[in-house]
C-alpha positions, 0 to 999 in steps of 0.5 A: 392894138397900141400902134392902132390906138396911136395911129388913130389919135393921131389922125384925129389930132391932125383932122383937128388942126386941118379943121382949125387951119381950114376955118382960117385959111381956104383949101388948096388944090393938091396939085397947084396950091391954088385956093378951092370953095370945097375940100378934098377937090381939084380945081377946074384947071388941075380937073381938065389936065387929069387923063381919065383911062377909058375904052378902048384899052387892054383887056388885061392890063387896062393900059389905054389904046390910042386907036379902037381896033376892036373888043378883046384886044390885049397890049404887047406887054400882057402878050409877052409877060402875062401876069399872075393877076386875072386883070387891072383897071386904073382910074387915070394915068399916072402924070404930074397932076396924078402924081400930086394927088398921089403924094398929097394924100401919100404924105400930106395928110391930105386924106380929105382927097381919099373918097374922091380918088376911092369914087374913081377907083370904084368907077373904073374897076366897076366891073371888076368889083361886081365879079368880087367877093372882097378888096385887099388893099397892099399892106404896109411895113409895120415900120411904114406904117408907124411913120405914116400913121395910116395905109393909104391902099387902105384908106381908097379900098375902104372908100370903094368898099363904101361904095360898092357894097363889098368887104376890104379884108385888110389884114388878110395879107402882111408885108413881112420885108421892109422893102426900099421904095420902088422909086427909080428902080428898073422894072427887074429891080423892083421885082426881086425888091418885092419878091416874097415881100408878102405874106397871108397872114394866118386869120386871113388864110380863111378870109382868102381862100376860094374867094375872088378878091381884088388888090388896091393900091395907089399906083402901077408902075411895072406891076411887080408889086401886084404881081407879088401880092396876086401870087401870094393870095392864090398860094393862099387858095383864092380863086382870082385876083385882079387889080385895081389902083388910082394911077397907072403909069403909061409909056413906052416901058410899060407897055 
């Protein structure tokens, strides 16, 4: 109950002295600094760089593909290593503009970017969410979460939830290893980093059992973090799990 209390002033304490900066300097674009009339946006340059992931893609991964050849049709990596979770939309791919947007609100307190990345989320996993009973963002460490104050998979899940009308059980699921960043890791490598990383938590077995639910997080690189998440919720009892996140990364690697 501290630790909330505490995170909560302090994300008061600092909306106030963004609000005070903001009466004197102008926003910026988190991706170029450059100045903006309105907060929490990106401006027209930035917008147009940014890759929004479409149709035609793999139904199972939703990893885009540069030609149609047809509904249905799943990319060489879902063939060869099916994951645990049912299916995954992202909103953009991951690239640099992506990526600033990612580790501004990551980092930068910028947390006036969450309803415009949660509102893509929401867009692109439409689907996904009108089959769902519930959101279940990624848990942080406690150790995480106490440096950054706030849960960023938590913060665009509320967003979506907002939205779409469905529930975020957002301490359904604990992070029980303080795992190191995945940054620079090779996809074996980060799945042994979050193997067994995850665990339902005790009020939350209830919450997930015979439920649809769907796992939030800002960025999939490999998948081994959704894949640890996906299978500890149905251990739990969930019917499916799919996936949704703001960023994908999409190259050779992954696909």
């Amino acid at each position: 109950m501290a630790t909330r209390a505490t995170a909560t002033t302090g994300a008061g304490l600092r909306a106030a002295l963004r609000f005070a900066v903001d009466s004197v300097l102008p926003p910026l674009c988190p991706a170029c600094s450059q100045p903006l009339t309105d907060d929490g946006a990106v401006c027209a340059t930035c917008w147009s760089r940014l890759s929004f992931i479409a149709r035609p893609y793999c139904e199972r991964l939703g990893i885009p593909f540069a030609h149609d050849a047809g509904p249905g049709l799943l990319s060489p990596r879902a063939i060869a290593h099916p994951p645990a979770f049912g299916r995954s939309r992202a909103a953009v791919r991951y690239d640099d503009v992506a990526g600033s947007l990612v580790h501004a609100l990551k980092y930068g307190d910028r947390m006036e970017l969450a309803p415009m990345m949660g509102r893509w989320m929401a867009e692109a996993g439409r689907e996904l969410i009108d089959a769902a009973d519930a959101l279940v963002p990624v848990p942080l460490h406690w150790r995480r979460l106490w440096a950054r104050r706030f849960n960023q998979a938590a913060a665009l899940a509320t967003v979506m939830a907002d939205l779409r009308g469905i529930a975020v059980l957002v301490d359904a699921m604990k992070r029980v290893r303080a795992t190191p960043q995945q940054v620079g890791l090779t996809r074996s490598e980060r799945a042994s980093n979050v193997q067994s990383a995850f665990r339902v938590t005790e009020p939350g077995r209830a919450a997930v059992r015979g439920r649809r639910l769907i796992v939030v997080d800002d960025v999939m690189t490999t998948g081994a973090t959704a894949e640890s998440c996906a299978r500890t919720l149905l251990r739990a009892g969930a019917v499916s799990v799919d996936v949704i996140v703001f960023a994908c990364v999409v190259d050779a690697t992954v696909v």
